[in-house]
N, C-alpha and C positions, 0 to 999 in steps of 0.2 A: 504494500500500500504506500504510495507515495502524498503525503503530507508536506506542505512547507506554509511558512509563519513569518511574519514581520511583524514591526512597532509599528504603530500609528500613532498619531496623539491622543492620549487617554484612553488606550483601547490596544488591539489587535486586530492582524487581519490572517486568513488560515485558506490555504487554498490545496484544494485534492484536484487531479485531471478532471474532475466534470462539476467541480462545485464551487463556492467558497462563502466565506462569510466574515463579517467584520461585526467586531463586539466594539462597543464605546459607553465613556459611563458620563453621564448627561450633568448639567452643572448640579442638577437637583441628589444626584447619587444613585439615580436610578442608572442599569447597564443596558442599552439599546442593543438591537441582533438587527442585524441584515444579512441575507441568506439567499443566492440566488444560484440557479442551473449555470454552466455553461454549453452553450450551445455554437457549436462550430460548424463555420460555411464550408461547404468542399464541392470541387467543380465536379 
């Protein structure tokens, strides 16, 4: 399984071959998720 990760400010971001998602924690101290497909064009 391939996983790889970076810093973002206040947060993380986490990506797989077909996915990823970026965690961030809001001024209030809640942790926001965004989480989306990757979808690749091929001729």
């Amino acid at each position: 399984m391939n996983i790889g990760g970076q810093a973002v400010i206040e947060g993380v971001m986490m990506r797989s071959p077909n996915a990823f998602a970026v965690a961030v924690r809001r001024p209030d101290g809640q942790i926001a998720v965004w989480k989306e497909s990757i979808r690749f064009l091929t001729g």
